[in-house]
VOBA-1610 file (N, C-alpha, C; in pm, whole numbers, padded with zeros to 5 digits, always signed):
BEGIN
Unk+01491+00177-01099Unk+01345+00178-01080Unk+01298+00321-01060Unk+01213+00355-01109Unk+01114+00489-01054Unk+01085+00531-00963Unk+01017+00606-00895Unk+00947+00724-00777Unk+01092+00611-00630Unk+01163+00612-00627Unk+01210+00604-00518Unk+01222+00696-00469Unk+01236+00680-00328Unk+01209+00805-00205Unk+01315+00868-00204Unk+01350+00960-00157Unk+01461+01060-00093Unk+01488+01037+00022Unk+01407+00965+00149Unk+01474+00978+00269Unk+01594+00923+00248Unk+01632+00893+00368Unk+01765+00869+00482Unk+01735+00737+00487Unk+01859+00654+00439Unk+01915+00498+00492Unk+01884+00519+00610Unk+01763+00387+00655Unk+01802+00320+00844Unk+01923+00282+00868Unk+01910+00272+00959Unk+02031+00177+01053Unk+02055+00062+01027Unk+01912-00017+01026Unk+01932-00175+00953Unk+01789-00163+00917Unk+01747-00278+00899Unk+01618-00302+00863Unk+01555-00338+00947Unk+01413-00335+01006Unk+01328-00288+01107Unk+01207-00404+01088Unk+01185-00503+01175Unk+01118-00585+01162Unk+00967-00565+01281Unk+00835-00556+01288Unk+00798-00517+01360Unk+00696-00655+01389Unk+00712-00785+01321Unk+00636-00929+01287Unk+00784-01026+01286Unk+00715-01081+01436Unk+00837-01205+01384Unk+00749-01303+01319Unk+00788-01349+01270Unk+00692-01462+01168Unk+00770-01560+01015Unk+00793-01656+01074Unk+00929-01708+00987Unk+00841-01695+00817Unk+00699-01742+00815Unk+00614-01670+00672Unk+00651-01603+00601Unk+00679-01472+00681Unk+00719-01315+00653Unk+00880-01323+00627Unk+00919-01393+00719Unk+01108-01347+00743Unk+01083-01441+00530Unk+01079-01575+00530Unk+01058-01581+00443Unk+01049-01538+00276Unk+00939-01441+00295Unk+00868-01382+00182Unk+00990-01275+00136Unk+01045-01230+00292Unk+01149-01068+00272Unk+01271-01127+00191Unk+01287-01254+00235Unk+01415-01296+00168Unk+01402-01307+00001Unk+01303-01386-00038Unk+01263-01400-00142Unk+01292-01254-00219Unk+01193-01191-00157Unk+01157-01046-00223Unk+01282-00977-00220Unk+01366-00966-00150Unk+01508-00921-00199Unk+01604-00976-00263Unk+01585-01049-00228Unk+01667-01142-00360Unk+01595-01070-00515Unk+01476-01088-00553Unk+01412-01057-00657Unk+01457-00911-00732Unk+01400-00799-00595Unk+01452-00658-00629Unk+01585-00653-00684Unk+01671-00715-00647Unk+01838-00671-00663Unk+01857-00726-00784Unk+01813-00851-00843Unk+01843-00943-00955Unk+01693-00851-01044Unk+01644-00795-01046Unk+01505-00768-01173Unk+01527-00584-01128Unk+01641-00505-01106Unk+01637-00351-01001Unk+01599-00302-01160Unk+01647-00274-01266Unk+01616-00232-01391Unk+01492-00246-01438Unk+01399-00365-01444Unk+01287-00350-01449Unk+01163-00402-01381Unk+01062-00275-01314Unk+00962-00319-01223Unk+00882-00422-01249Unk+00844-00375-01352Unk+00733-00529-01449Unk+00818-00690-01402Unk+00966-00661-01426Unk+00964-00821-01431Unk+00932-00808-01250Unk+01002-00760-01193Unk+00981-00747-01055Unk+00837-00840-01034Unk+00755-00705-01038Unk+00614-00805-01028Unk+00573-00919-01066Unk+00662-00974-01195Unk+00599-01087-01271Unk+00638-01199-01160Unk+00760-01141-01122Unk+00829-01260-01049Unk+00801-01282-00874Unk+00769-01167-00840Unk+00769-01187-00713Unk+00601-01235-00630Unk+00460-01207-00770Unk+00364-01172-00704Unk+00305-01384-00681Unk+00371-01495-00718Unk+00368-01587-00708Unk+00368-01636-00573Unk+00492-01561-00508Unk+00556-01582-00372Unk+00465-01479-00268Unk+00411-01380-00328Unk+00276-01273-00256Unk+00182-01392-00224Unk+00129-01464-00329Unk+00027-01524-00334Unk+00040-01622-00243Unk+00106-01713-00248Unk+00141-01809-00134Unk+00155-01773-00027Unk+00222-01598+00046Unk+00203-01526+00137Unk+00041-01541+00207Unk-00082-01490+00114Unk-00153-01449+00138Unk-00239-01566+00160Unk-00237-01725+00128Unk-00313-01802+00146Unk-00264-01842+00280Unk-00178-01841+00347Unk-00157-01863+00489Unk-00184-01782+00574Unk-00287-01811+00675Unk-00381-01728+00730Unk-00337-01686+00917Unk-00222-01753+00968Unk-00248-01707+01076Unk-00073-01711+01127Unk-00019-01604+01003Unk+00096-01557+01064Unk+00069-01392+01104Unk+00002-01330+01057Unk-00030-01164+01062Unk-00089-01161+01223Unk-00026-01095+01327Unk-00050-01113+01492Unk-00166-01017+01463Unk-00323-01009+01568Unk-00407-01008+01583Unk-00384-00829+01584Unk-00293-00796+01690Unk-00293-00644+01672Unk-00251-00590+01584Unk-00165-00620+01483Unk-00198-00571+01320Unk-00311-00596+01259Unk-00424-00594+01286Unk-00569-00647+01228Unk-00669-00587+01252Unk-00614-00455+01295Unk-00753-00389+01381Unk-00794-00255+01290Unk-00858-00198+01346Unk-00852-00027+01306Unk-00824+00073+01383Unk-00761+00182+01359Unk-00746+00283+01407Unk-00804+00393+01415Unk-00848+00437+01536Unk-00925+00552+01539Unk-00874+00672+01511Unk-00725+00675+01538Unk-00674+00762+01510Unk-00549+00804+01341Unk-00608+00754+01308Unk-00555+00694+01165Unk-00526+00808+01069Unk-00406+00850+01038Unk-00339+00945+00938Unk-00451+00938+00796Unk-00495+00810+00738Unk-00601+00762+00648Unk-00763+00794+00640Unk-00732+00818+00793Unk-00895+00879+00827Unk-01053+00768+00847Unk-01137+00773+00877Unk-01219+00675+00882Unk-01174+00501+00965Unk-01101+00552+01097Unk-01036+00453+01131Unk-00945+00312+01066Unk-00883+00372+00989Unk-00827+00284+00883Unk-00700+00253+00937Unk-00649+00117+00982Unk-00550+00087+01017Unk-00442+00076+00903Unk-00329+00178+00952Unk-00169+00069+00820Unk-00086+00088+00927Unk-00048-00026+00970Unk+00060-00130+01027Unk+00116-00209+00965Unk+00311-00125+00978Unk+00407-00139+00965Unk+00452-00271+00964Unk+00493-00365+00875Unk+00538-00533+00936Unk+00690-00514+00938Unk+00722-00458+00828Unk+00857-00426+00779Unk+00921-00372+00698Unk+01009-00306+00669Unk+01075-00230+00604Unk+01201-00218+00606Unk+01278-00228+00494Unk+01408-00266+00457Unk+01540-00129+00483Unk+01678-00127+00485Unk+01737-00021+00518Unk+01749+00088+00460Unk+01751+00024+00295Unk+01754+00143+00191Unk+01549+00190+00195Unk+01496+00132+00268Unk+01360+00156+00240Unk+01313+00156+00091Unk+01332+00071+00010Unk+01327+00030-00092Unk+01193-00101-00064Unk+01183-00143+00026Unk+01088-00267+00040Unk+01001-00262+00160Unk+00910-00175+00149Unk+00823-00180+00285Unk+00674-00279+00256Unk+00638-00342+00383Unk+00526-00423+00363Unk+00459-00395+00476Unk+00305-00388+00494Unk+00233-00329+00575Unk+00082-00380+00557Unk+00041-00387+00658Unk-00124-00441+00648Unk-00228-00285+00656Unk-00327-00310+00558Unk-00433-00205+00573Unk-00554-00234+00622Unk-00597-00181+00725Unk-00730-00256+00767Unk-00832-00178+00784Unk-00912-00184+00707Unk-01038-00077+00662Unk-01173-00139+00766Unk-01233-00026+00803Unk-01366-00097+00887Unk-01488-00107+00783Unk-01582-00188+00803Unk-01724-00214+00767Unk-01725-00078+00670Unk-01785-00085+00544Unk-01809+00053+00467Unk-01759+00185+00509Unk-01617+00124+00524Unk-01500+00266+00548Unk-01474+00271+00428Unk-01419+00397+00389Unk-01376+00432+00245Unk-01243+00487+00274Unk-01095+00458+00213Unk-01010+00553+00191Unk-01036+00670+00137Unk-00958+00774+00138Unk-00963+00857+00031Unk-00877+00838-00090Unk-00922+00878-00189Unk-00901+00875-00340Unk-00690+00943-00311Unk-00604+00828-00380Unk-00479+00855-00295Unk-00355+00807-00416Unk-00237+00813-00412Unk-00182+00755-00465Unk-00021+00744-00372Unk+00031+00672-00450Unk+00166+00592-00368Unk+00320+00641-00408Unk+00324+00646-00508Unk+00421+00723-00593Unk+00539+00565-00580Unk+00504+00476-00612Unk+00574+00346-00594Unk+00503+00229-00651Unk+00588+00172-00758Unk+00541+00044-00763Unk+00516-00057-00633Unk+00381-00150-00654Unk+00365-00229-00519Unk+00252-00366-00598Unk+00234-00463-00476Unk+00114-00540-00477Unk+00092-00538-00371Unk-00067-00570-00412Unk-00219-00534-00289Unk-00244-00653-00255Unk-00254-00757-00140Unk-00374-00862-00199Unk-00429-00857-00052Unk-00554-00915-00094Unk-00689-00902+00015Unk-00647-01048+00089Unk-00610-01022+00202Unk-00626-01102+00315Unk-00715-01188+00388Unk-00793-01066+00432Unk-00944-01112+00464Unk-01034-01027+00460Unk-01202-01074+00408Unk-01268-00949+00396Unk-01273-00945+00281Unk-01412-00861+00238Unk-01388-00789+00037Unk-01410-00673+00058Unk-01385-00628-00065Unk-01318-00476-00079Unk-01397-00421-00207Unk-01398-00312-00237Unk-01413-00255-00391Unk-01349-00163-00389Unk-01254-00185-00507Unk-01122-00087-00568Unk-01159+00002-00689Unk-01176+00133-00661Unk-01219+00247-00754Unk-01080+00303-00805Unk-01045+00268-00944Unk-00918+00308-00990Unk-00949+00453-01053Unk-00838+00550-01077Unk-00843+00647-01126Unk-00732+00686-01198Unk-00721+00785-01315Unk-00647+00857-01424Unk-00620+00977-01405Unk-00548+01024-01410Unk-00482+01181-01421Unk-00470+01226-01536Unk-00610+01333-01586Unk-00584+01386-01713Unk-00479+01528-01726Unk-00444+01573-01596Unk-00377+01677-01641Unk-00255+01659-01639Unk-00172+01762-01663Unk+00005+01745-01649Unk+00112+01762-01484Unk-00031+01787-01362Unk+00046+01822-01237Unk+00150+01874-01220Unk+00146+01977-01288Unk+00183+02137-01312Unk+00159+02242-01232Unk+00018+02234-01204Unk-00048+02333-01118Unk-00052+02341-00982Unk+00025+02370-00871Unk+00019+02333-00749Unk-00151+02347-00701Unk-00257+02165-00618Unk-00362+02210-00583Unk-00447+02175-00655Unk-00450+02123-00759Unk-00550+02070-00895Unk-00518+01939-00959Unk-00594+01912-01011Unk-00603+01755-01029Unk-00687+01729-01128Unk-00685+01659-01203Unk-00805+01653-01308Unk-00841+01522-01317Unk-00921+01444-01212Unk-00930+01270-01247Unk-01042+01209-01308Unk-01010+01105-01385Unk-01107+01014-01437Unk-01107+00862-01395Unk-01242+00825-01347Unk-01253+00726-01325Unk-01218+00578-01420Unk-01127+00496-01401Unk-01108+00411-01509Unk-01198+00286-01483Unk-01245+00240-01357Unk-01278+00153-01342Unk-01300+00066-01210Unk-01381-00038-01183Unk-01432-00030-01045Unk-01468-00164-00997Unk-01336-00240-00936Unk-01311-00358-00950Unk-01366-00433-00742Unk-01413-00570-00777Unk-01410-00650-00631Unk-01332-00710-00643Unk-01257-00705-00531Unk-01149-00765-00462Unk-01219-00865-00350Unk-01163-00974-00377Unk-01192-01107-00262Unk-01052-01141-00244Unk-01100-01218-00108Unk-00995-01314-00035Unk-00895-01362-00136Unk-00756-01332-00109Unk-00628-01368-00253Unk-00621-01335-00375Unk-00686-01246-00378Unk-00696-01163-00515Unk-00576-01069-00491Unk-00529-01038-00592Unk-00373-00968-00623Unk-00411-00875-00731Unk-00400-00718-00682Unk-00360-00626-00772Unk-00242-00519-00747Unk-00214-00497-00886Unk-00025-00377-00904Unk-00113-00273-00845Unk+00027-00195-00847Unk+00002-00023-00836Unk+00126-00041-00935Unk+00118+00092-01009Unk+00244+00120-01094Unk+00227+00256-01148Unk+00294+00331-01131Unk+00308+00474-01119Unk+00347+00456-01265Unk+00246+00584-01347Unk+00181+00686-01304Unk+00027+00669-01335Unk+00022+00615-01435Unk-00145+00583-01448Unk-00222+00471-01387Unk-00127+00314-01298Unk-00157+00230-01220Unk-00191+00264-01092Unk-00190+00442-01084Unk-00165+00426-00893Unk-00233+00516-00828Unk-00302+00546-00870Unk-00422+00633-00793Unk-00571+00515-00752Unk-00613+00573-00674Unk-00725+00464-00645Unk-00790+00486-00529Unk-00900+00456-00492Unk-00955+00447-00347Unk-01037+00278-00333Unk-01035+00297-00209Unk-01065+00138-00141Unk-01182+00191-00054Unk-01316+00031-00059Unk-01384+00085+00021Unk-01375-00082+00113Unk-01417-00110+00184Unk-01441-00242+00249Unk-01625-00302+00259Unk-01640-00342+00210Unk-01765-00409+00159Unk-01801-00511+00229Unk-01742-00561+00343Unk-01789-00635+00456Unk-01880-00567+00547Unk-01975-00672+00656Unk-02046-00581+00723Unk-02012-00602+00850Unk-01972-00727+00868Unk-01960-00732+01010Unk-01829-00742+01039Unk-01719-00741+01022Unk-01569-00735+01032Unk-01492-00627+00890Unk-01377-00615+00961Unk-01319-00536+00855Unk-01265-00603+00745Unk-01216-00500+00646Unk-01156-00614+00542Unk-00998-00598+00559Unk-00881-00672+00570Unk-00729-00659+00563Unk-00643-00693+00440Unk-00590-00568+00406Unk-00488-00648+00255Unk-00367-00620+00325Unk-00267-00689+00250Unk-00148-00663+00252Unk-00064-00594+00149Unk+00016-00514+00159Unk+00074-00377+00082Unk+00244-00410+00110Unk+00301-00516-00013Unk+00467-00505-00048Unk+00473-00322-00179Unk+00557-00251-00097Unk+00567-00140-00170Unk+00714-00145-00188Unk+00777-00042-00263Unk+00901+00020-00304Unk+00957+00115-00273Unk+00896+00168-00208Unk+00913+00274-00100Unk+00843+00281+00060Unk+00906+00366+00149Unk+00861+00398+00271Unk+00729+00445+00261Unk+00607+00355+00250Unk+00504+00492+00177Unk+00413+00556+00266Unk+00412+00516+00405Unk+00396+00540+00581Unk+00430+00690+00564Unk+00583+00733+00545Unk+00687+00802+00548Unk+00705+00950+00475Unk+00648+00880+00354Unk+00684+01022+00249Unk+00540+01096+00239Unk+00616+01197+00183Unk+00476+01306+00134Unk+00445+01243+00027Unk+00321+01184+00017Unk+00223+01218-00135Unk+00099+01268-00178Unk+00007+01208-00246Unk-00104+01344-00300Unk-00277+01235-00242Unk-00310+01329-00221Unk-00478+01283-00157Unk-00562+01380-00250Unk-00629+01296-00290Unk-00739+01394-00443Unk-00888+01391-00406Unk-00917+01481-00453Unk-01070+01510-00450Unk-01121+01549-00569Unk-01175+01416-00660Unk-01218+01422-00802Unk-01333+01524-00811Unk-01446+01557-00737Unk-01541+01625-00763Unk-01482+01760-00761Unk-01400+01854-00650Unk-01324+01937-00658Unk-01246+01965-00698Unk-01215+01909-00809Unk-01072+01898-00907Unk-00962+01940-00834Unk-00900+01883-00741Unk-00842+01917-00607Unk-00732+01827-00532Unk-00597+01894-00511Unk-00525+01771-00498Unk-00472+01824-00378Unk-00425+01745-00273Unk-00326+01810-00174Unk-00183+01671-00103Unk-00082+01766-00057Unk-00026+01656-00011Unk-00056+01586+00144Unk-00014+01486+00161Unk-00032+01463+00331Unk+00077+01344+00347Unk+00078+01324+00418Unk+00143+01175+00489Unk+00089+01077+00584Unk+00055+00972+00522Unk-00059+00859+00639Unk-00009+00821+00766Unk+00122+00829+00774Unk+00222+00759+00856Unk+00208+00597+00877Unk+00251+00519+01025Unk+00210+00407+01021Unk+00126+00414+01163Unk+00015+00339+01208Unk-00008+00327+01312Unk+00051+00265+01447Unk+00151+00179+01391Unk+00253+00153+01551Unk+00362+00213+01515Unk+00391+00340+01438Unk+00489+00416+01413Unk+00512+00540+01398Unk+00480+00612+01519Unk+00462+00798+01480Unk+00641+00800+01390Unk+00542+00895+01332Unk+00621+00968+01215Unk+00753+01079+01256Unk+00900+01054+01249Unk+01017+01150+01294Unk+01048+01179+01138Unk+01095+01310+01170Unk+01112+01397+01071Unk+01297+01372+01075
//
């Protein structure tokens, strides 16, 4: 598979949700990765069935993964809490919880993944990379398109033209929450935060919110 990370094997795998739902879904989902590791597509074809059924059951995700953070690596009090993540860190899953007309910034993952909206709606601003990211600091993006997301709606990321994007939350009186199965640690690693009007790219790291970041 592609953009896998460089860190360091855990110790074991790191569960931060007990929730037989979840214990569940992880089993599934590894099973899947190991039998489809050659190609991501089938990956997704196969696993986003068992996402979906994830996401229509509504009251395994514990209340304090559901909030926002004020202090948020993402910025604009944007919660991402950690549920779990696997040893090779090959399989991390994590809730994002955006407040009332919070906006991410324009971001990408460097990992195949699926998104799906929990609770709450959303609008997903996808974006293109016209240049060759060559240039340390520059960026050249085009908007592809500018999708609503409701309750169990399921969308990929897929590196390199699937995975840039920003999220806004389009609720008014509560936040909106998706859930994020990725392929990497993506809490963890360095990747790129863009600024389309400034043709402008930089790196950062979001971390997780019940997880300061060790180097």
């Amino acid at each position: 598979m592609p953009y896998l990370t460089t860190l360091e094997p855990l110790e074991t795998d790191q569960w931060f949700v007990e929730s037989p739902e979840l214990s569940e879904f992880v089993a599934t989902a590894k099973e899947i990765i190991a039998s489809t590791r050659d190609d991501y597509t089938e990956t997704l074809n196969t696993l986003e069935p068992y996402f979906a059924a994830l996401l229509k059951k509504q009251h395994w995700l514990p209340e304090n993964f559901a909030q926002p953070n004020p202090d948020s690596g993402l910025g604009g009090g944007i919660g991402q809490w950690l549920l779990y993540r696997s040893q090779e860190r090959n399989l991390t899953i994590f809730s994002l919880v955006i407040p009332p007309n919070s906006t991410t910034p324009v971001h990408d993952h460097l990992s195949w993944g699926l998104v799906g909206l929990y609770k709450g709606q959303q609008e997903e601003t996808v974006y293109r990379r016209l240049d060759n990211a060559e240039t340390e600091g520059f960026a050249d993006l085009e908007v592809v398109g500018s999708y609503h997301v409701k309750r169990g709606d399921i969308y990929r990321l897929s590196p390199p033209d699937g995975d840039i994007h920003s999220v806004k939350a389009t609720t008014v009186f509560a936040p909106s929450i998706s859930i994020h199965v990725m392929s990497n640690d993506t809490g963890s690693i360095l990747r790129n935060q863009y600024h389309p009007e400034q043709r402008s790219s930089k790196s950062f790291r979001s971390g997780y919110s019940n997880l300061p970041y060790r180097n």
